[in-house]
Structures are given as C-alpha cells and as structure tokens.
C-alpha positions as CSV (number, residue, x, y, z in Angstrom):
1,X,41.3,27.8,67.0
2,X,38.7,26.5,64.9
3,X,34.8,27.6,65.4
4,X,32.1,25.7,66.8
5,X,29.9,24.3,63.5
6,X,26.6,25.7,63.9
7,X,24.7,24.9,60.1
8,X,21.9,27.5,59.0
9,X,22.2,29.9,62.1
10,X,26.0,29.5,62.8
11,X,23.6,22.4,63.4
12,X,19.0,13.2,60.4
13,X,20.0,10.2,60.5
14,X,22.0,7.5,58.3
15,X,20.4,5.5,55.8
16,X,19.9,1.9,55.7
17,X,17.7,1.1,58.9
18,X,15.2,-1.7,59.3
19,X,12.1,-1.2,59.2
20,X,9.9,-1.3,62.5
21,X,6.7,-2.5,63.5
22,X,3.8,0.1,62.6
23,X,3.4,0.3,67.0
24,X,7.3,1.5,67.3
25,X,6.4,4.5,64.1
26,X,3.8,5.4,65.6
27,X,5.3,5.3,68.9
28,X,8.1,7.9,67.6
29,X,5.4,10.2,65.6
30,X,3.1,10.4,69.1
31,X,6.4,11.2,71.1
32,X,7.1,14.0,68.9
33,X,3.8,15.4,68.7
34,X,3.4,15.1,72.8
35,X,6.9,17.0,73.3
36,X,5.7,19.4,70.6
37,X,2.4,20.6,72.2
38,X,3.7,19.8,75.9
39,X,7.0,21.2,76.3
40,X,6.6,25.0,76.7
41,X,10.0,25.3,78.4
42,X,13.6,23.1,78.5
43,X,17.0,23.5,79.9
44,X,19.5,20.9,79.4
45,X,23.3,20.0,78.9
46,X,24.4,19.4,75.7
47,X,27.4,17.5,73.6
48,X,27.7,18.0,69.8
49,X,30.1,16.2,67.7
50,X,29.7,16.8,63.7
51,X,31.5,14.5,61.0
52,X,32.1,14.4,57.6
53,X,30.7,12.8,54.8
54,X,33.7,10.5,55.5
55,X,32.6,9.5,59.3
56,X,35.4,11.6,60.1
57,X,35.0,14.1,63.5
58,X,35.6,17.8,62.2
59,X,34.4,19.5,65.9
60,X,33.2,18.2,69.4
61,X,31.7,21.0,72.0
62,X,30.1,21.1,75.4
63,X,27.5,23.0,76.1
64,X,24.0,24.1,78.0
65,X,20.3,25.0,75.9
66,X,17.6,26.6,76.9
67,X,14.0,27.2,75.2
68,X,11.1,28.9,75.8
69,X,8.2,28.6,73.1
70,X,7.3,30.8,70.8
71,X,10.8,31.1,69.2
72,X,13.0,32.3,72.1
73,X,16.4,30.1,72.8
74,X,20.1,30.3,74.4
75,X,22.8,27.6,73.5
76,X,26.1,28.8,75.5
77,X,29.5,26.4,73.9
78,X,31.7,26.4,76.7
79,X,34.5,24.1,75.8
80,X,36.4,23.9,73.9
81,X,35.8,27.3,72.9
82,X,33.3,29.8,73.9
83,X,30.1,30.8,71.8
84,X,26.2,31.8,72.0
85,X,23.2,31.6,69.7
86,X,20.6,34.0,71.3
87,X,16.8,34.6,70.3
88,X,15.1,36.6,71.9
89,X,11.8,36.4,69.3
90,X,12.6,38.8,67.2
91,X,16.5,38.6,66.4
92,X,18.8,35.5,66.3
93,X,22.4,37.1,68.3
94,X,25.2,34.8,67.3
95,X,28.4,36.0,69.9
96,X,31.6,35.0,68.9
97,X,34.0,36.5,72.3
98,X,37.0,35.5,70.7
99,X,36.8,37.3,67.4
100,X,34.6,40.0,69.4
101,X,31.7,40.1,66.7
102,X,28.1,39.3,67.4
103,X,26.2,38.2,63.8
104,X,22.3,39.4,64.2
105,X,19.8,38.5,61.8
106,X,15.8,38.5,62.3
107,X,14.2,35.8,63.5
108,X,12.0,34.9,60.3
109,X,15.4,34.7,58.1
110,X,17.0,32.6,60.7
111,X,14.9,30.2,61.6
112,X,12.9,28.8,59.0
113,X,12.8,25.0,58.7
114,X,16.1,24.9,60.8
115,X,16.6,22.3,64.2
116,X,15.8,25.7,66.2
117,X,12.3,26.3,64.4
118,X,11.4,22.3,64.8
119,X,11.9,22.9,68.9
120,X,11.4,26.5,69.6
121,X,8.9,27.3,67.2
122,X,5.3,27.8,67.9
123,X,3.7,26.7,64.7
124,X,6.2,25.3,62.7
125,X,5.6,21.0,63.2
126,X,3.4,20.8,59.9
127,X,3.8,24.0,58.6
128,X,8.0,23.4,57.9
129,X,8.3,20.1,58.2
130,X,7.2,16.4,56.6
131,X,7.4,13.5,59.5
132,X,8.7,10.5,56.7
133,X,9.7,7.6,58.9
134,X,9.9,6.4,62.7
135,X,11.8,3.7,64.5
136,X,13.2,2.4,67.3
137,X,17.0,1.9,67.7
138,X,18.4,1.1,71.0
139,X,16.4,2.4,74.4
140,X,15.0,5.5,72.4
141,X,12.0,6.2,69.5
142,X,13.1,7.8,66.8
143,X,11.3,9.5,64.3
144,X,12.9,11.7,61.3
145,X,11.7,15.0,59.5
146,X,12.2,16.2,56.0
147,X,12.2,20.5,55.9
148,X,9.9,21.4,53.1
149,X,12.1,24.0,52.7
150,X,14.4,23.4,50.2
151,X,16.7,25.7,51.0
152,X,16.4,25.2,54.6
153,X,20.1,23.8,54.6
154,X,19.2,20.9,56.2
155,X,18.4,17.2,54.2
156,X,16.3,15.5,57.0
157,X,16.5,16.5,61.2
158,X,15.8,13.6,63.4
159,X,14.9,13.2,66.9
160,X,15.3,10.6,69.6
161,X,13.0,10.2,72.5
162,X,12.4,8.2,75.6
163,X,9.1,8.7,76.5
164,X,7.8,12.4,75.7
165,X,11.6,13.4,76.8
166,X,13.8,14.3,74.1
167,X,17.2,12.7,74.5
168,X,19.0,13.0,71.0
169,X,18.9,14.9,67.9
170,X,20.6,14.3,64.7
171,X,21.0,16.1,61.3
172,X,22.4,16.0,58.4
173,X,22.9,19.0,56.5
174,X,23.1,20.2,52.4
175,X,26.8,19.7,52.4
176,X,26.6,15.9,53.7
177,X,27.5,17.1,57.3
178,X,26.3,14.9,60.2
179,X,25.6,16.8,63.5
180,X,24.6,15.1,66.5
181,X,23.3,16.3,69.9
182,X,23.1,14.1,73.0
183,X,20.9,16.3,76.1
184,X,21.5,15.7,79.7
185,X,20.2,16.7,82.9
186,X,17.1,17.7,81.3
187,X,14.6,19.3,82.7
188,X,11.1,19.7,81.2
189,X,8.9,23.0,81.2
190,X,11.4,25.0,84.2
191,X,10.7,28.7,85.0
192,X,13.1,30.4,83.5
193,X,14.4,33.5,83.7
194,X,13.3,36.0,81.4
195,X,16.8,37.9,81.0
196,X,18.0,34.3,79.6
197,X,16.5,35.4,75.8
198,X,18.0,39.1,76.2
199,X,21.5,39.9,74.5
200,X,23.0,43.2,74.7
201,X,26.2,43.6,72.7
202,X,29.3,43.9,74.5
203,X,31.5,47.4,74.4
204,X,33.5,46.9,71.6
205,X,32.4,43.9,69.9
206,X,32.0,44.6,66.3
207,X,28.2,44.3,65.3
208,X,27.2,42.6,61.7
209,X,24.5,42.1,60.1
210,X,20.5,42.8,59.2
C-alpha cells in the first residue's frame, strides 16, 4: 500500500498568475502576518492531494492537525492509510503502524524552513522565509514564501486566507512535486490538550533514527 507523501519531515503555487492590485498584496502579506502573531493554537481537518510535475495525482489522504506555538504539532492520516507526524519541541516522531517503525529526528534538523516551521514555529516568519508575491484568486488572499534555505526541500510554500483564517496551503517541493492542503472545521487558538504533543513508542515498533 503506498505511504502517505510527507516532503522534508516524511509536504507554492503555479506560475503564471496575474498580477493584483497593490490593496489585494498587501491584503495577503497582512493576513499572514495577523495569523502569524495571533494564532497561538489550531485544530483542523485536513485533505492532501500531491501531483506530479505532470498534474498527475500520486496520493490523496484525510486527516486532522493540531498546533501549538513554539514548535509543537500532531497531523494524524487516517484514510486511506494510517500515519502521525509528532513534535513535541524537541523531537519530530514520524509513526508508521503499518510497518511498525517510528522515524525520530530533533526538532532543529526537522524543521527548518519546512511548511511545519512557517506555522508552528515561533520565530521563523523572517528569519526562514522571503514573502515574494501576494494575490487574490477566488474567495481567499494568497500570499507565497520563498525558504531561504536552499536546502529546505521546498521551492516556494504558499498560503491561502480568508480573513486572518487560514484556509489552504500549497507547496511545491525540490523534485517539482505539488502538495496541497485544504483545512476544515477550523478552529482558532482551542485549549488543547497537552498529552496531544507527547509520543511514546509503541511495544515493539522498531525505533530509527537521531
């Protein structure tokens, strides 16, 4: 059964759009920066679909996120296959049940300039990243990021608001792989449990990495 594609830490936007009015850019840029110093917590649904460089669909998987700034996170893949990416702050637990093997590597390696770091992280807006273009494309603001890290394994990240609410991500990685998130049932800055960041490897679930 093939795995869920998860670039960077086991996921931009396609060229060619119109430019926009100077009020949408800087609509997109302010909507970014608002979620980015507002949202402290988030817990949503999520559906990822990833193509090829052909437009051709290579994986499609349901899920639920959940964050909690600085640098904690939880995405559970539920269908149609099972998976979770863990941080807890310090370590990055990537739990595979099927193959029973749980990847770890620390934080600092894992994140980087990846999707993660440009929600979860605490510091990381204009530290990792270069804001290059906003616009407006159906009912959401866009605006798009460029890592600075060159070997971030990720070309440009791209996020989609409606009003300070993030709706939509979308990235296109080093190998010309397009990944797109759609969130629902989101809900902005919940109490969440602190338990949700924890991850204690199963019994007998081979253990690899740092």
């Amino acid at each position: 059964m093939p795995k869920v594609y998860i670039p960077n830490i086991k996921a931009l936007i396609l060229a060619g759009m119109l430019a926009m009015p100077l009020l949408a850019q800087a609509d997109g840029i302010a909507s970014l920066k608002k979620f980015y110093k507002e949202t402290r917590t988030m817990r949503a649904d999520f559906y990822q679909v990833v193509t090829d460089k052909k437009g051709q669909k290579i994986q499609e998987v349901y899920g639920q996120m959940q964050l909690q700034r600085p640098n904690q996170f939880r995405w559970d893949y539920h269908k149609p296959f099972e998976q979770q990416i863990i941080s807890d702050g310090t370590s990055v637990w990537l739990y595979d049940p099927e193959l029973a093997q749980v990847t770890v590597r620390e934080l600092s390696k894992a994140l980087g300039a990846s999707p993660a770091a440009l929600l979860a992280g605490e510091d990381s807006l204009e530290k990792n990243f270069k804001l290059v273009t906003a616009y407006r494309k159906g009912n959401l603001e866009w605006v798009s990021t460029n890592p600075k890290d060159a070997d971030s394994g990720f070309n440009k990240i791209s996020l989609g608001f409606k009003g300070e609410y993030l709706q939509e991500m979308d990235m296109i990685d080093s190998f010309g792989h397009q990944t797109k998130i759609v969130f629902s049932n989101l809900v902005h800055n919940p109490s969440l449990a602190p338990k949700a960041f924890l991850f204690k490897p199963p019994k007998g679930v081979d253990v690899v990495g740092e």
